[in-house]
mmJSON file of the N, C-alpha and C atoms, coordinates in Angstrom:
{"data_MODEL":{"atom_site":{
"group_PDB":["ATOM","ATOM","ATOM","ATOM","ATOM","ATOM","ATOM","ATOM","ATOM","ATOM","ATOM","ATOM","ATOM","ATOM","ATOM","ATOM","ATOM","ATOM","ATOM","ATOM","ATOM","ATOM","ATOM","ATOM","ATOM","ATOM","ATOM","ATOM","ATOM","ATOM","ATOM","ATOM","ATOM","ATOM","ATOM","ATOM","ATOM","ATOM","ATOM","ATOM","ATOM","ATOM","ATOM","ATOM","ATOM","ATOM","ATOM","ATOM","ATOM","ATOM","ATOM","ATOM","ATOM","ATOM","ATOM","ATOM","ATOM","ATOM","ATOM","ATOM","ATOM","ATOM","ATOM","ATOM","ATOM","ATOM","ATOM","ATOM","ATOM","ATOM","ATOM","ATOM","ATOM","ATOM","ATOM","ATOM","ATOM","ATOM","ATOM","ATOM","ATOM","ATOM","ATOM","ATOM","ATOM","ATOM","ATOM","ATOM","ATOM","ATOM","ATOM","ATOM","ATOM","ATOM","ATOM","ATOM","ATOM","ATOM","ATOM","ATOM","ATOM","ATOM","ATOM","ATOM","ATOM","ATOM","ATOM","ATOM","ATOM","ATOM","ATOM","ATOM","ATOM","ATOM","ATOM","ATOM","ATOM","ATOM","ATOM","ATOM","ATOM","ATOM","ATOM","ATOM","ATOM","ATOM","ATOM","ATOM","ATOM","ATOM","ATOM","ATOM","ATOM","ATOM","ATOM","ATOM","ATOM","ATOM","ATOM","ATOM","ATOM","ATOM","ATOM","ATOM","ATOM","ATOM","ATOM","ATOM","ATOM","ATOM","ATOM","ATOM","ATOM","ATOM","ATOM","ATOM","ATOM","ATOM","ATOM","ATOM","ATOM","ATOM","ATOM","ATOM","ATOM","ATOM","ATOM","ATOM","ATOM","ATOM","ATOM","ATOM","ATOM","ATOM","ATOM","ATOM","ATOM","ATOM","ATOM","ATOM","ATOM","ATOM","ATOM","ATOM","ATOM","ATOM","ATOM","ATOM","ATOM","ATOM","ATOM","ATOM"],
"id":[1,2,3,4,5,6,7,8,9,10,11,12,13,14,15,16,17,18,19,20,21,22,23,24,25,26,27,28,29,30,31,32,33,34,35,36,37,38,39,40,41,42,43,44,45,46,47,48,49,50,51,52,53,54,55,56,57,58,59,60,61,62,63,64,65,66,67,68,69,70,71,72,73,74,75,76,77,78,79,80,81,82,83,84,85,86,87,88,89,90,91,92,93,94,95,96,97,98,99,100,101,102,103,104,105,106,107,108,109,110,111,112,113,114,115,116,117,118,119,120,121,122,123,124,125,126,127,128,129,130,131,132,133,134,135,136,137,138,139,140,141,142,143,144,145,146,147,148,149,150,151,152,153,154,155,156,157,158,159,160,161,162,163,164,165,166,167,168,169,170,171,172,173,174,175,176,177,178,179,180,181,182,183,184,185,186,187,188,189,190,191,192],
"type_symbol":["N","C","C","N","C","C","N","C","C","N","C","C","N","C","C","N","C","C","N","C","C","N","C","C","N","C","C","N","C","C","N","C","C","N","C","C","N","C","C","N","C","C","N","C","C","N","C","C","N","C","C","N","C","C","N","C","C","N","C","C","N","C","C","N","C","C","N","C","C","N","C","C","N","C","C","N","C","C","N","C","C","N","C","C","N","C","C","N","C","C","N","C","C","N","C","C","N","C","C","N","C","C","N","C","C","N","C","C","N","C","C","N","C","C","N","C","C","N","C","C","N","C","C","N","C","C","N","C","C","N","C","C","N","C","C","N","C","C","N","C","C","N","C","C","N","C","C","N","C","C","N","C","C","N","C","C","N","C","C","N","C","C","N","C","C","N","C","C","N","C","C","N","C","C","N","C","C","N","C","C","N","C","C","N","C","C","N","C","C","N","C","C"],
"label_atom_id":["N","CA","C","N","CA","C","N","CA","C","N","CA","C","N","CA","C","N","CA","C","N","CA","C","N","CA","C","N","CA","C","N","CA","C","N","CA","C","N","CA","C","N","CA","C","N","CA","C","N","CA","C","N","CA","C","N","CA","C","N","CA","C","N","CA","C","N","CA","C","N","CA","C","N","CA","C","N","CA","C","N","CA","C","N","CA","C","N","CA","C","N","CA","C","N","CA","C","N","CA","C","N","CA","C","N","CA","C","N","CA","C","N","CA","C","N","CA","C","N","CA","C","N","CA","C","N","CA","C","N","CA","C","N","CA","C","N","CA","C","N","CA","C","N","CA","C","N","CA","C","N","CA","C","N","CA","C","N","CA","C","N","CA","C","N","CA","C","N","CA","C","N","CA","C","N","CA","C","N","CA","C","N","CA","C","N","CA","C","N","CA","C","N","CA","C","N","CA","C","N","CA","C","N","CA","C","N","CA","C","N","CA","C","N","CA","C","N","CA","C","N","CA","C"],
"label_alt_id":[null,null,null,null,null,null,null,null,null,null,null,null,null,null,null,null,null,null,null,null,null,null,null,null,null,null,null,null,null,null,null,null,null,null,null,null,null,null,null,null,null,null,null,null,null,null,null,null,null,null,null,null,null,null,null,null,null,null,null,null,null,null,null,null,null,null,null,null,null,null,null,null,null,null,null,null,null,null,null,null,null,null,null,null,null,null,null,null,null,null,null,null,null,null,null,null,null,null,null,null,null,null,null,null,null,null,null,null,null,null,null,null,null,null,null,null,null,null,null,null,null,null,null,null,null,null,null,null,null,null,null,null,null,null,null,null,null,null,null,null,null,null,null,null,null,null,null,null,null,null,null,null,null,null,null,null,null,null,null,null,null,null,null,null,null,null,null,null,null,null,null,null,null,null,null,null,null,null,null,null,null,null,null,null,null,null,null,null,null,null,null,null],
"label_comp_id":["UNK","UNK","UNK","UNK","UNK","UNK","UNK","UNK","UNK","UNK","UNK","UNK","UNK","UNK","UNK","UNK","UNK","UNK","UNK","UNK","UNK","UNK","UNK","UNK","UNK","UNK","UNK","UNK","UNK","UNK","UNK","UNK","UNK","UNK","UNK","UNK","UNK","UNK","UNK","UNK","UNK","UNK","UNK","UNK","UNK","UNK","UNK","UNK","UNK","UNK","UNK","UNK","UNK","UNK","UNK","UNK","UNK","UNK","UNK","UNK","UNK","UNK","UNK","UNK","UNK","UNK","UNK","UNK","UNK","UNK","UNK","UNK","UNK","UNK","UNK","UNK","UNK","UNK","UNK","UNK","UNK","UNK","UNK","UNK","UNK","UNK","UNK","UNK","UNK","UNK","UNK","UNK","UNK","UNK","UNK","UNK","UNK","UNK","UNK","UNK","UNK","UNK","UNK","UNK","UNK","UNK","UNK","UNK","UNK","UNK","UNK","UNK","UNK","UNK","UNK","UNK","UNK","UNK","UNK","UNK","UNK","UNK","UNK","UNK","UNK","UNK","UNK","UNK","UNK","UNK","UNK","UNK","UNK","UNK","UNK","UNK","UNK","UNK","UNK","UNK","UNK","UNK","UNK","UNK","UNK","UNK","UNK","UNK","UNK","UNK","UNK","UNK","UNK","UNK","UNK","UNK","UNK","UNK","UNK","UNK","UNK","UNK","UNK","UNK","UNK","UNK","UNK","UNK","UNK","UNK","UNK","UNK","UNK","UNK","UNK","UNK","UNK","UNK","UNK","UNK","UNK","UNK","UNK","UNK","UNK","UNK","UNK","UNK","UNK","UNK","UNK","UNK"],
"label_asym_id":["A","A","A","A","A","A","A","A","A","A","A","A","A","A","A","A","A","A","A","A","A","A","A","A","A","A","A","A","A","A","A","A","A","A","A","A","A","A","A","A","A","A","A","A","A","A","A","A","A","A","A","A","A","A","A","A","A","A","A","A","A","A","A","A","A","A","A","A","A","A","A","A","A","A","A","A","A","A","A","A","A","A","A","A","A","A","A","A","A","A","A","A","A","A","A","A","A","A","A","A","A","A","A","A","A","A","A","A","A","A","A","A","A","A","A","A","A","A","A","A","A","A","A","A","A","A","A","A","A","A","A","A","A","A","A","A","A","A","A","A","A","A","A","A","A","A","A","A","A","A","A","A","A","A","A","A","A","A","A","A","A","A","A","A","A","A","A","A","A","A","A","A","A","A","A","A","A","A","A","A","A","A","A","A","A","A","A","A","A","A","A","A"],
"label_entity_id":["1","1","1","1","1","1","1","1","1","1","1","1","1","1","1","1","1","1","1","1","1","1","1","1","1","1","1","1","1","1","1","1","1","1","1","1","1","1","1","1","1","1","1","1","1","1","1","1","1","1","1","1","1","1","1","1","1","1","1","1","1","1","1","1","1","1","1","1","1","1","1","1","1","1","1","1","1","1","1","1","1","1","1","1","1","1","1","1","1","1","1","1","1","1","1","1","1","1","1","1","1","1","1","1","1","1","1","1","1","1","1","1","1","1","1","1","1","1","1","1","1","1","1","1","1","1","1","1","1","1","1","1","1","1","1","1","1","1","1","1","1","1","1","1","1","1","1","1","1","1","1","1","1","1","1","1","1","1","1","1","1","1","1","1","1","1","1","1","1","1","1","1","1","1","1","1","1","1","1","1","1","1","1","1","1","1","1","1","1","1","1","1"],
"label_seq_id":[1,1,1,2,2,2,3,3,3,4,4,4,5,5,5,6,6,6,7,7,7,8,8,8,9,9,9,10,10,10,11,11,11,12,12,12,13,13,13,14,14,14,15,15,15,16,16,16,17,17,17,18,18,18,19,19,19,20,20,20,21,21,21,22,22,22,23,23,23,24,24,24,25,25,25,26,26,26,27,27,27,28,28,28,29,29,29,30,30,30,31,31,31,32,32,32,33,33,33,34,34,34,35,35,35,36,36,36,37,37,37,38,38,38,39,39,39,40,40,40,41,41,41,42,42,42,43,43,43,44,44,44,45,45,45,46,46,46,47,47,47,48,48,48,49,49,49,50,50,50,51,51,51,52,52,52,53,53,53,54,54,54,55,55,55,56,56,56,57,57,57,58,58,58,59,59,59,60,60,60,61,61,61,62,62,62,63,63,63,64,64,64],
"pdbx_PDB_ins_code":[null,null,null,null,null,null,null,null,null,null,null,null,null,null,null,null,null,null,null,null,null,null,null,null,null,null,null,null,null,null,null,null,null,null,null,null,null,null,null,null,null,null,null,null,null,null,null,null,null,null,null,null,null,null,null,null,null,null,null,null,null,null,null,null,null,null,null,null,null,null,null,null,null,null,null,null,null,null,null,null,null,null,null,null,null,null,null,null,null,null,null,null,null,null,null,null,null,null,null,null,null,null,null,null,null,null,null,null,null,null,null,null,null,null,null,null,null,null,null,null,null,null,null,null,null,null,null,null,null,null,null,null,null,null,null,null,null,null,null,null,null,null,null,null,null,null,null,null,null,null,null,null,null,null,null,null,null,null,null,null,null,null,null,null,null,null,null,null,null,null,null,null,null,null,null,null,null,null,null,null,null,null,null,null,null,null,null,null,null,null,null,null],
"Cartn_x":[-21.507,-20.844,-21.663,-20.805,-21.372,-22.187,-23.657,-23.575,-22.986,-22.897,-21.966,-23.002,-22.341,-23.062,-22.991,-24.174,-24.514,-23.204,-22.514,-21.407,-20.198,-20.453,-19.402,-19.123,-20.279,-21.011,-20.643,-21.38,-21.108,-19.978,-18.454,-17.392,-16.711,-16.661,-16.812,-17.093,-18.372,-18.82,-18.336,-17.672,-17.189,-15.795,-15.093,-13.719,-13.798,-15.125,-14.94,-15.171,-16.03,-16.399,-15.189,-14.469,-12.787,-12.14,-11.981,-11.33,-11.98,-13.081,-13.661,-13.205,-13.006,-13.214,-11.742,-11.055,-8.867,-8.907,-9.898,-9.709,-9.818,-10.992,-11.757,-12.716,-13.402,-14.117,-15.765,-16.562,-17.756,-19.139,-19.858,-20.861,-22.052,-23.112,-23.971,-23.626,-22.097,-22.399,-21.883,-21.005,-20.4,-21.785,-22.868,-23.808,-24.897,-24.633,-25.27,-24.456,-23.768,-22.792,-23.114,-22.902,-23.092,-24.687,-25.783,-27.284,-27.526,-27.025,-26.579,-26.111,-25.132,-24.091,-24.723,-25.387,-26.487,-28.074,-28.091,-29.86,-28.924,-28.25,-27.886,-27.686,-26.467,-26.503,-27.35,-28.902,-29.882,-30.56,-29.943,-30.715,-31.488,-31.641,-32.585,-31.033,-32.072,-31.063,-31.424,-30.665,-30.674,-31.854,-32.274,-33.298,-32.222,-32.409,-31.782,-30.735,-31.365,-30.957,-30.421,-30.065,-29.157,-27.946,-28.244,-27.187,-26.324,-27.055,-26.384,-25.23,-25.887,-24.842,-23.957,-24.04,-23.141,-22.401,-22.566,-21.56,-20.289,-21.126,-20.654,-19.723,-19.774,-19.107,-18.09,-18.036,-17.47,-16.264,-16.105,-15.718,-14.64,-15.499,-14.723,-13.959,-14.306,-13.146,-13.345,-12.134,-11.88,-11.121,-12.032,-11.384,-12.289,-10.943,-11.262,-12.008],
"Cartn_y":[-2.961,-2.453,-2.883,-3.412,-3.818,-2.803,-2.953,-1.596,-1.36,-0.118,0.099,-0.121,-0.659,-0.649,0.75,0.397,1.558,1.742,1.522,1.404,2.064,1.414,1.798,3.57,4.052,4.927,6.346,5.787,6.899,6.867,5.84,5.853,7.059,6.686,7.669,9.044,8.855,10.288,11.395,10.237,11.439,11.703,11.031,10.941,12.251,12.412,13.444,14.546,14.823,15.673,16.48,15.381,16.058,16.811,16.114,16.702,17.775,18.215,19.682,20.306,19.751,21.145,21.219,20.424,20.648,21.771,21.637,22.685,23.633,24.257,25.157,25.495,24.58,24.606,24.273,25.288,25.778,25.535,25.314,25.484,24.375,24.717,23.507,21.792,21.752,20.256,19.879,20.604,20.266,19.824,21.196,21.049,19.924,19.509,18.033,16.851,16.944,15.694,15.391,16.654,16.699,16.265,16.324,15.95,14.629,14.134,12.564,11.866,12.319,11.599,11.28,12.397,12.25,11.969,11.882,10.442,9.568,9.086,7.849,7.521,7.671,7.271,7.45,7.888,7.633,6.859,5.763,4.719,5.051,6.468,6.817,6.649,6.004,5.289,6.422,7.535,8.36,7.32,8.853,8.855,7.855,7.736,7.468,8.526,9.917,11.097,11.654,11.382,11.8,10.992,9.767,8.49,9.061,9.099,9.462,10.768,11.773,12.525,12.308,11.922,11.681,10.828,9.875,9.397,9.948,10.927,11.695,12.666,13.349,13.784,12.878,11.921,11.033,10.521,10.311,9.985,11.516,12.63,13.098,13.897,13.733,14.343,15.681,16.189,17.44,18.461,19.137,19.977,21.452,22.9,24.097,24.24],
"Cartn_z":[97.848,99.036,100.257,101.472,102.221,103.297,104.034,104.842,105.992,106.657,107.723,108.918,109.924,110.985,111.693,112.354,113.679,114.264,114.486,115.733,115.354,113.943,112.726,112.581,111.658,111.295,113.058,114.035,115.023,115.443,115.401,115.782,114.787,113.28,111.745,112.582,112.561,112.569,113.905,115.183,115.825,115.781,115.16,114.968,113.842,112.336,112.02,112.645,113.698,114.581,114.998,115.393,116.504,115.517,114.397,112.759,112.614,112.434,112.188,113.335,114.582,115.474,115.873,115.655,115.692,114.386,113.491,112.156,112.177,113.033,113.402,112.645,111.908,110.918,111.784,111.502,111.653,110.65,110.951,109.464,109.8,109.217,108.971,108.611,107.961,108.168,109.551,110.489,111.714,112.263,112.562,113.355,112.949,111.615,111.068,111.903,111.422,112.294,114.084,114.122,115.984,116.525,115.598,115.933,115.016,114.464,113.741,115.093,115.382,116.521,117.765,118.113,119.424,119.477,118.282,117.908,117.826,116.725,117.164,118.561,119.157,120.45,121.463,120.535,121.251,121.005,120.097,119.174,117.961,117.837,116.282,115.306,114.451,113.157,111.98,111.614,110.648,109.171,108.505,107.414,106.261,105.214,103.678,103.647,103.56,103.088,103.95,105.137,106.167,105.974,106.35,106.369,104.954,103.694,102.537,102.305,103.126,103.614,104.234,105.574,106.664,105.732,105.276,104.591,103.595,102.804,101.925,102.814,103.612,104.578,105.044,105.758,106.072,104.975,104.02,103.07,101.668,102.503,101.585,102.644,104.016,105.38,105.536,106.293,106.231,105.319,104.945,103.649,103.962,104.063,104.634,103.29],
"occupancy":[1.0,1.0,1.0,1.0,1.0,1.0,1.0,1.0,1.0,1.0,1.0,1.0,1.0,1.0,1.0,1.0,1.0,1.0,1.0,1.0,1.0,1.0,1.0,1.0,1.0,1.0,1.0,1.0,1.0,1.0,1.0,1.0,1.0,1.0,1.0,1.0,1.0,1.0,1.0,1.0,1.0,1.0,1.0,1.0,1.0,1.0,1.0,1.0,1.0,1.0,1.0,1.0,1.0,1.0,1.0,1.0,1.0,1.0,1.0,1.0,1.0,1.0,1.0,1.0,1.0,1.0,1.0,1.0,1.0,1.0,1.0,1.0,1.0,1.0,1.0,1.0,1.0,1.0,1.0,1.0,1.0,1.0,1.0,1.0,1.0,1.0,1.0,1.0,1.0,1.0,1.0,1.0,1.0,1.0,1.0,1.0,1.0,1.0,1.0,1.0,1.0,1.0,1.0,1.0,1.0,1.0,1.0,1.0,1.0,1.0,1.0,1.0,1.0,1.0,1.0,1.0,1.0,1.0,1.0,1.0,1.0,1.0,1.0,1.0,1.0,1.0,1.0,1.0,1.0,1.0,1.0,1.0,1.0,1.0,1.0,1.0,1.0,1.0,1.0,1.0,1.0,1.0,1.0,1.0,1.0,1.0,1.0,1.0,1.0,1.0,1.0,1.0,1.0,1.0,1.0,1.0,1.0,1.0,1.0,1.0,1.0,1.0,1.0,1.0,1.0,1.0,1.0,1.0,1.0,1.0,1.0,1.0,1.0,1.0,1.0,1.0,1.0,1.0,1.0,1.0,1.0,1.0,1.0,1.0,1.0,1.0,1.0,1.0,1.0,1.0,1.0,1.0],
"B_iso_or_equiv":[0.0,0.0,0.0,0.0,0.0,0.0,0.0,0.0,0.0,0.0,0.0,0.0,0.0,0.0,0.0,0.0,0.0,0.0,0.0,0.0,0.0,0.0,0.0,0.0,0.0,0.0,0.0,0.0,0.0,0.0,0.0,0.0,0.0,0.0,0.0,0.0,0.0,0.0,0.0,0.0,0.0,0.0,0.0,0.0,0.0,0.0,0.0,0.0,0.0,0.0,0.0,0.0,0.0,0.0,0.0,0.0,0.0,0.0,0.0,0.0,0.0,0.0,0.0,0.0,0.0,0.0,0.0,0.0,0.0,0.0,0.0,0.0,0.0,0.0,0.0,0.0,0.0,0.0,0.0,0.0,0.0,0.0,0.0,0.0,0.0,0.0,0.0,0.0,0.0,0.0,0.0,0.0,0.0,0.0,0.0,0.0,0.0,0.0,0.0,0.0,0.0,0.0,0.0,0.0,0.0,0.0,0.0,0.0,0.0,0.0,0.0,0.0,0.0,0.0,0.0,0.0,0.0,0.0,0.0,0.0,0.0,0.0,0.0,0.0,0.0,0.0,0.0,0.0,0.0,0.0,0.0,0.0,0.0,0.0,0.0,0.0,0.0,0.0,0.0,0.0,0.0,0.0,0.0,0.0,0.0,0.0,0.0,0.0,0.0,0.0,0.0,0.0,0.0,0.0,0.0,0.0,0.0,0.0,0.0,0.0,0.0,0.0,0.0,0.0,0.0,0.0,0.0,0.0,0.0,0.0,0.0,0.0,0.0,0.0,0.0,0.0,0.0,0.0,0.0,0.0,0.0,0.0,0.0,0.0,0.0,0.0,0.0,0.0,0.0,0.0,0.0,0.0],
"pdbx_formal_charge":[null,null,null,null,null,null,null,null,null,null,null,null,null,null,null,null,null,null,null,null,null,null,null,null,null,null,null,null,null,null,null,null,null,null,null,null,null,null,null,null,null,null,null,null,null,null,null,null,null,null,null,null,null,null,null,null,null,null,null,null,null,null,null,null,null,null,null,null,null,null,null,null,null,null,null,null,null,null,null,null,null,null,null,null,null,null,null,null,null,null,null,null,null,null,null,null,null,null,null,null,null,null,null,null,null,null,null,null,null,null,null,null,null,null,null,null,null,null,null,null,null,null,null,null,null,null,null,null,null,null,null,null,null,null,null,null,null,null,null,null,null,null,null,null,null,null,null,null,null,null,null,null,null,null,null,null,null,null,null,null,null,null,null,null,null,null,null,null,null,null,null,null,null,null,null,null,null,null,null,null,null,null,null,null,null,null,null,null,null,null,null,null],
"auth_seq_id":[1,1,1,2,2,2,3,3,3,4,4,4,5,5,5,6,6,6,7,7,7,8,8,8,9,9,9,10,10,10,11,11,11,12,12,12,13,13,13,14,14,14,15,15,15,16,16,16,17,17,17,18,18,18,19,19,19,20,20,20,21,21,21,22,22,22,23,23,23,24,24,24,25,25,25,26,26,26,27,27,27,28,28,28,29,29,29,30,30,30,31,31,31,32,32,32,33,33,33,34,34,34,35,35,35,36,36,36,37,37,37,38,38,38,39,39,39,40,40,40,41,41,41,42,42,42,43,43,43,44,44,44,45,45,45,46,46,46,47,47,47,48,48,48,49,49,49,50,50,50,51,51,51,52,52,52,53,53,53,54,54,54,55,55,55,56,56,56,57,57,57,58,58,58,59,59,59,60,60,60,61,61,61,62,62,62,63,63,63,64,64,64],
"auth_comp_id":["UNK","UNK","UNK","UNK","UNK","UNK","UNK","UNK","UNK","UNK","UNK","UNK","UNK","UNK","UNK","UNK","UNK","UNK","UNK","UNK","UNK","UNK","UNK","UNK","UNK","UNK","UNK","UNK","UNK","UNK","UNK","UNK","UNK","UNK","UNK","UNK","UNK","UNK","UNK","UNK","UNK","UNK","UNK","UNK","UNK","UNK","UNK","UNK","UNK","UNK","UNK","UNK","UNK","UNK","UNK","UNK","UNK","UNK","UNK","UNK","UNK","UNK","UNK","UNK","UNK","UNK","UNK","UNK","UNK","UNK","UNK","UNK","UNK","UNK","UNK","UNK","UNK","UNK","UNK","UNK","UNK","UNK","UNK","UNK","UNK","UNK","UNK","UNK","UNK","UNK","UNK","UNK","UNK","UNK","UNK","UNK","UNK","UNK","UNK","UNK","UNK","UNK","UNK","UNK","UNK","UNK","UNK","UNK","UNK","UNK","UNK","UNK","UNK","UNK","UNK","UNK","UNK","UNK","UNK","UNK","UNK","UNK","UNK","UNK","UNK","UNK","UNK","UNK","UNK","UNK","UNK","UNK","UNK","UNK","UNK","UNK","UNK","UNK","UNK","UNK","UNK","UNK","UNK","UNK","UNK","UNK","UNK","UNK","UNK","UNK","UNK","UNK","UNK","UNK","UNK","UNK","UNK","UNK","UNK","UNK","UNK","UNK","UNK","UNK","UNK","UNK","UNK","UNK","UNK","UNK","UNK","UNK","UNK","UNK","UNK","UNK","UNK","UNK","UNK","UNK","UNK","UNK","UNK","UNK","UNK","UNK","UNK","UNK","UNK","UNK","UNK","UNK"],
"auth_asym_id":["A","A","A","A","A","A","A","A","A","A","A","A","A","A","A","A","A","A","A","A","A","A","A","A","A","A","A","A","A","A","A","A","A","A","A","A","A","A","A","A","A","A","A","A","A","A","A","A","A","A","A","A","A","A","A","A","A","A","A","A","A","A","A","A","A","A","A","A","A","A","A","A","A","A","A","A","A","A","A","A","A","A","A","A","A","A","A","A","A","A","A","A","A","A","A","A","A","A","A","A","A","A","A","A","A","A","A","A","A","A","A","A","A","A","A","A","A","A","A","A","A","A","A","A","A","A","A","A","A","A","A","A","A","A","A","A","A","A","A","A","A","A","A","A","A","A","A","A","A","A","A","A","A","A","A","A","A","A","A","A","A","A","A","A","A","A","A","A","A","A","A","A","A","A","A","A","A","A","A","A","A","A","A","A","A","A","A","A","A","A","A","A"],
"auth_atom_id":["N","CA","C","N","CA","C","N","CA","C","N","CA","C","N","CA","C","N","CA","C","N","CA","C","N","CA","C","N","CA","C","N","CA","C","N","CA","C","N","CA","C","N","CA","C","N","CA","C","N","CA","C","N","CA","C","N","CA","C","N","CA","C","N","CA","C","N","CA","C","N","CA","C","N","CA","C","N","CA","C","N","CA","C","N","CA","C","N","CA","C","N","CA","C","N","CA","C","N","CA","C","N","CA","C","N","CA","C","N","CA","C","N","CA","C","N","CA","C","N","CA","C","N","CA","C","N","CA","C","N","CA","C","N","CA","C","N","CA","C","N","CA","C","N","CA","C","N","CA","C","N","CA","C","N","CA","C","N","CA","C","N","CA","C","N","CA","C","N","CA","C","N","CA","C","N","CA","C","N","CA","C","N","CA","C","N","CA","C","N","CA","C","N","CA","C","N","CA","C","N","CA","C","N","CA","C","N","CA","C","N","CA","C","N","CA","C","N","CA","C","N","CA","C"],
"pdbx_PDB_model_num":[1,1,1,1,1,1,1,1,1,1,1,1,1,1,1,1,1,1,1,1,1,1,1,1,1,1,1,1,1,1,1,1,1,1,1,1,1,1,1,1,1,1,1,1,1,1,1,1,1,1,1,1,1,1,1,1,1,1,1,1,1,1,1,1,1,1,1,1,1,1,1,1,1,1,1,1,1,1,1,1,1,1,1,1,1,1,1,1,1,1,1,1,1,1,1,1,1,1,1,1,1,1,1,1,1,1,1,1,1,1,1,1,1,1,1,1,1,1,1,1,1,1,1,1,1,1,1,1,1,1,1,1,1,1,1,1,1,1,1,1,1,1,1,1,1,1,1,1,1,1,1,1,1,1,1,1,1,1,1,1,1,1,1,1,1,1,1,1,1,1,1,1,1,1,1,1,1,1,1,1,1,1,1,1,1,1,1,1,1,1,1,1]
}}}
């Protein structure tokens, strides 16, 4: 599998952002997502074990 770019990855991750919060869905992974979203676009490039999440998140969407 090819990897995702930076650009990629924070476009993903705030598009899921909007999806949690049209849901009204609350919780530790929202507030993961939302401090992912804003290092990156501060140029910090998430850990292994972050990226691995966010992905995992990313991928399995929104579900109450």
């Amino acid at each position: 599998m090819p990897r995702k770019s930076q650009a990629l990855r924070i476009e993903q991750t705030q598009a899921l952002i909007a999806a949690y919060q049209e849901a009204g869905i609350n919780g530790t992974p929202l507030r993961f997502m939302v401090d992912m979203e804003r290092a990156m676009a501060r140029g910090k490039y998430p850990s292994k074990r972050q990226r691995d999440w966010l992905d995992k998140l990313i991928d399995e969407g929104v579900h109450p």
